[in-house]
N, C-alpha and C positions, 0 to 999 in steps of 0.2 A: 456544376458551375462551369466547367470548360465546355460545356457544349454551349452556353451562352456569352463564355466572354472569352474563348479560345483564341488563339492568336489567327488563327484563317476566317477568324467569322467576318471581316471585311471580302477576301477574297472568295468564300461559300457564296455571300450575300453579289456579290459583283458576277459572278460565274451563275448562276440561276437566272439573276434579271437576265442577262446579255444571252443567255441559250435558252432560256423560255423564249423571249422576244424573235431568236433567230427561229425556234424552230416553230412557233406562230406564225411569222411570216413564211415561212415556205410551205406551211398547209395552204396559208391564202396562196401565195403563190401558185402551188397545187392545184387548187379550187380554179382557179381565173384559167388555169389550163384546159383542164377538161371539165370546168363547167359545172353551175347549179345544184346540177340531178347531184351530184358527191355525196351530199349531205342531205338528200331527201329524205320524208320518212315514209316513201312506198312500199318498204318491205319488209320484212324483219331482218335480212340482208344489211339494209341499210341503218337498222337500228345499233346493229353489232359493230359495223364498221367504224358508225358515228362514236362508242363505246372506246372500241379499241384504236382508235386518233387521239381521244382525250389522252388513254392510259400511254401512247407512245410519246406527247407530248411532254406529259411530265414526265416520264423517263428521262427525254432528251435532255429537258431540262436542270436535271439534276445530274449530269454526267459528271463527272469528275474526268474523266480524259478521254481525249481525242476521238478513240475506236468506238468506244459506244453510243457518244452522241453521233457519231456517223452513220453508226446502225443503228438507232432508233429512225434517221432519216434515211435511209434507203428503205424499211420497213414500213415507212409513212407510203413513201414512192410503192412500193409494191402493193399495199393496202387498196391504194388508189386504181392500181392495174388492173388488179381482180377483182373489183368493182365493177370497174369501165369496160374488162370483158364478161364480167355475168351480166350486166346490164344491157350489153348487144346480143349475148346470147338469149337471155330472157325476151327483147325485142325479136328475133327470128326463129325459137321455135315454142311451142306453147308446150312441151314437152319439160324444158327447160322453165319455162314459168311457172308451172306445178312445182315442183321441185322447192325451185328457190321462193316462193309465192305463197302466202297464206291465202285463203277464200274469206271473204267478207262474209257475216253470217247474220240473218236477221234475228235481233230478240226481242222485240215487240211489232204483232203487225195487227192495223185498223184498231188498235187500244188496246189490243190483246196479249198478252206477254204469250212467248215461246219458250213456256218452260223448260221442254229440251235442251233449245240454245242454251237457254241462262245455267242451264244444268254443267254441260259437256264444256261450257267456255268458262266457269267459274265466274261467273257477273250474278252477285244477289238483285234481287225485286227494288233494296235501298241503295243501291247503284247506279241502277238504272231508274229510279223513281229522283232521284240528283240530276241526272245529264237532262231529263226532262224539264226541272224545274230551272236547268242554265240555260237551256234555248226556249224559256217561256212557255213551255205549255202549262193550260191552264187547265185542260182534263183530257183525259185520256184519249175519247174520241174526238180529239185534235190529231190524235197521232197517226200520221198512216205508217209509218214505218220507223224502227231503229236498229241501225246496222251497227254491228263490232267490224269495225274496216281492219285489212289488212295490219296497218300500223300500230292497231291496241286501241285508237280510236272510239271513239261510239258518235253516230252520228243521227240525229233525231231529225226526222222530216214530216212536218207538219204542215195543214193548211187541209184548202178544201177539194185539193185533185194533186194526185200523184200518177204522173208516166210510167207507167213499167219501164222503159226504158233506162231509168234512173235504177231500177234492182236487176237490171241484166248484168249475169255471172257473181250474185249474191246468194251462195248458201241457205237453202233451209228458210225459201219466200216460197209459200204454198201455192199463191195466186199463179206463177210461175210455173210451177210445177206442173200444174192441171194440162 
């Protein structure tokens, strides 16, 4: 009963709003600094980081004193750092984008599933038989291609002519390959 009607429970409740809120604003604040890309989902890079901003967020927010809402927000500020230099780094060497970089990999191509893919990436046939029926296909040979992007993704391309262009630097597109 005292965790619900303890004599701080106005000041817990006043202390979370006012450091949540503070340390919300200074992610955006953050964000308006350097920008969009922060929170993209290009990488798995970017998945993690997005991850670990929520987790330092509530941290912050639930500080009980000074020091470590402090340090959740310098943690936020560094988070962001090494971000914005893997993200330059990633832009200037492709050495460095393997690395931090998953490969897009195809697991259906011309109607065909890539069993391999679907195998190695852990995506069942009723999966991938789903992401088909959300971007409307209506049979298979609609499909020329469906890519696991980068980001965990899947992405169904369909219709009556596909670019290669659109699967350059896509894993495991045969056409490609030849």
């Amino acid at each position: 009963m005292n965790m619900l009607f303890g004599e701080d429970l106005g000041a817990a409740l006043a202390r979370g709003l006012v450091l949540g809120a503070v340390a919300l604003m200074w992610v955006v604040l953050l964000v308006r600094i350097l920008g969009l890309r922060s929170f993209s989902k290009m990488t798995n890079f970017d998945f993690v980081m997005t991850i670990a901003m929520g987790s330092l967020i509530a941290s912050a927010s639930q500080s009980e004193k000074l020091l470590p809402f402090l340090q959740a927000m310098a943690a936020m500020v560094a988070l962001f750092a090494v971000q914005w230099v893997a993200a330059r780094l990633r832009k200037s060497s492709d050495t460095v984008e393997a690395i931090l970089s998953n490969t897009p990999v195809v697991l259906m191509r011309n109607g065909e599933y890539c069993e391999d893919a679907l195998k190695a990436n852990r995506v069942s046939r009723n999966d991938l038989v789903a992401k088909l029926r959300e971007a409307n296909v209506m049979d298979f040979s609609e499909v020329r291609a469906v890519v696991l992007e980068t980001t965990g993704d899947i992405s169904v391309l369909h219709g009556d002519h596909l670019s290669e262009a659109v699967l350059k630097g896509v894993r495991g597109d045969a056409d490609q390959e030849r």
